[in-house]
C-alpha positions in Angstrom: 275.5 137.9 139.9 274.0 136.2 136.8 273.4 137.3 133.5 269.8 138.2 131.9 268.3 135.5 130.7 265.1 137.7 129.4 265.9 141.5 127.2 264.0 144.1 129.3 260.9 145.0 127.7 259.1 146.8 131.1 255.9 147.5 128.4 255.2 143.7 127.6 256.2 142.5 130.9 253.5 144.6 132.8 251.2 144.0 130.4 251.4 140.1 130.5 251.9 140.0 134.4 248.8 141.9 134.6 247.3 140.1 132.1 248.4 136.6 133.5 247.4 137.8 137.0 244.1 138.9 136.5 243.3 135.9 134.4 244.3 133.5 137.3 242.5 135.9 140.1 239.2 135.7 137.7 239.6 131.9 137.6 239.5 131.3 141.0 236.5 133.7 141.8 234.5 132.1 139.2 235.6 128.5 139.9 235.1 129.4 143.2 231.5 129.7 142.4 231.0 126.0 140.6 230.8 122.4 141.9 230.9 119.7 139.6 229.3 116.9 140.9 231.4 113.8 139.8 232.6 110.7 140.9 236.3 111.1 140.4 236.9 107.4 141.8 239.4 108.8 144.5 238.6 111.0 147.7 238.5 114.6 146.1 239.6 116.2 149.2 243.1 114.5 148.3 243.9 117.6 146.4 243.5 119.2 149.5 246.2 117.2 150.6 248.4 117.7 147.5 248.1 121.5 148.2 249.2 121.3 151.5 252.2 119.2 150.8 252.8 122.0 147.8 252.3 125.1 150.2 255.0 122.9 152.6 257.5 122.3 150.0 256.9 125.7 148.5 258.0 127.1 152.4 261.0 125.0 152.6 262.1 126.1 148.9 261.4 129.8 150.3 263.5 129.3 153.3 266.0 128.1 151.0 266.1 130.2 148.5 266.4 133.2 151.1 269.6 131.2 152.6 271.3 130.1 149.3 271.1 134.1 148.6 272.2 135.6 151.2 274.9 132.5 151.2 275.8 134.4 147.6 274.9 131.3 145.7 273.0 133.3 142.5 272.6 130.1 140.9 270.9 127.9 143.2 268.6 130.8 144.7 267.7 131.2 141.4 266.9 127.1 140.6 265.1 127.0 143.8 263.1 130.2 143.5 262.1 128.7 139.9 261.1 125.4 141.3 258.9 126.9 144.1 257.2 129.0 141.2 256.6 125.5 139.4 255.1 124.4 142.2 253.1 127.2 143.0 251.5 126.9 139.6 250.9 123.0 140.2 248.9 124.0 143.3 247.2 126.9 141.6 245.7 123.6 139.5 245.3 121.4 142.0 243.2 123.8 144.3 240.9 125.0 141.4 240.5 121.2 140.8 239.6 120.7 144.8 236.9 123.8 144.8 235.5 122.2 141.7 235.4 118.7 143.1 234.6 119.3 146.6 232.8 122.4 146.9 233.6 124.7 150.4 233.7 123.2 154.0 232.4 125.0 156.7 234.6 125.4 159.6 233.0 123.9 162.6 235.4 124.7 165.4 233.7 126.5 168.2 235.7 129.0 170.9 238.7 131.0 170.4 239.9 128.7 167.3 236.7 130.1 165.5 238.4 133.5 165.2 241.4 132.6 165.0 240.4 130.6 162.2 239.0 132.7 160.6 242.0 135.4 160.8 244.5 133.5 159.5 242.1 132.4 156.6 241.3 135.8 156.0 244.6 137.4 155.7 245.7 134.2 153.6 242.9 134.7 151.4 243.4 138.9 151.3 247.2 137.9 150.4 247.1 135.0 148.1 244.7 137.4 146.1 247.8 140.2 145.6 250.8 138.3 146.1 251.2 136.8 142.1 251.7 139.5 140.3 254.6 140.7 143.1 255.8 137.2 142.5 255.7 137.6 138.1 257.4 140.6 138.7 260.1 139.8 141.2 260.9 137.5 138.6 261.2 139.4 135.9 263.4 141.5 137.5 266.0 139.2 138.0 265.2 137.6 134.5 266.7 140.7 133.1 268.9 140.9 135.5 268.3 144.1 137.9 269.0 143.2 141.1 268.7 146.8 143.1 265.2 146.3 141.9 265.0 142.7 142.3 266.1 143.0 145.6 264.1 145.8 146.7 260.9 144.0 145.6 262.0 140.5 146.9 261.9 142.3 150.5 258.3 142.6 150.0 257.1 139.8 148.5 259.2 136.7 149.7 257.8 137.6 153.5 254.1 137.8 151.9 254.8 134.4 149.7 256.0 132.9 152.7 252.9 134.1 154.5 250.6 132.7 152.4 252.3 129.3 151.8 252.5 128.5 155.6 249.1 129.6 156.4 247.8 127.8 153.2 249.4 124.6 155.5 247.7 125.5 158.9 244.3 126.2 157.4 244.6 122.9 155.7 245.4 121.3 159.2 242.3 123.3 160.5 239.7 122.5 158.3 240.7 119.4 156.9 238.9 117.7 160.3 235.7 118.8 158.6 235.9 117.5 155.2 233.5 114.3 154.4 234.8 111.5 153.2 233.5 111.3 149.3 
């Protein structure tokens, strides 16, 4: 196992997860809510793009990070887990920057896709909503090195992380027909 590379301080830690997590939650709700209506020189549904390509990566890393664990390799799990948190915080950007660019897209598709659609965005949505501070605090965990507890909340959210990191792929690929070029 590794050493702690935080001192435990459970106080601070749940109050700046909390903090950081409802911050980022409010952001998006209220983002959510503005277009800005500018001529960025570029396709603004490229960040689209960029997020999928994020959310893909960020699966991969996730798969990885789940083998190089249970493979015992502490120190890559941990550089790999690290890197998909990066990343995660790059799309965070990236998709505020596409709702504030590009406004919402109406899904078009007609049949059984419609609710399937609109399933899979659904529980993506419900669970991109929760899953950061699980992910802040997973972290923290093994920052300061408790593993029974890392581990224990690891086997909740890595399956919900991965969740919402595929699906943010597949809606992509569904609603990305239906995006106007501009």
């Amino acid at each position: 196992m590794l050493n702690a590379m935080l001192q435990k301080n459970d106080r601070q830690a749940k109050w700046l997860i909390g903090v950081v997590s409802f911050v980022v939650f409010a952001a998006v709700v209220l983002l959510s809510q503005v277009q800005v209506n500018v001529d960025l020189g570029f396709d603004v549904h490229l960040f689209a793009r960029i997020n999928a390509v994020i959310n893909s990566v960020v699966a991969v890393l996730l798969l990885a990070g789940l083998v190089a664990v249970k493979k015992g390799n502490f120190q890559v799990h941990k550089k790999i887990m690290l890197t998909a948190m990066v990343l995660s915080a790059l799309f965070l950007v990236s998709y505020i920057c596409h709702h504030l660019f590009a406004g919402d897209t109406k899904f078009q598709g007609t049949g059984l896709i419609r609710p399937v659609y609109f399933f899979i965005l659904a529980t993506h949505i419900f669970l991109a909503a929760i899953i950061l501070p699980f992910i802040l605090y997973t972290a923290y965990r093994a920052l300061i090195a408790e593993w029974p507890q890392h581990r224990k909340l690891a086997r909740i959210t890595w399956p919900i992380w991965f969740y919402v990191a595929v699906t943010g792929v597949v809606v992509y690929l569904m609603i990305s027909p239906y995006y106007s070029a501009g």
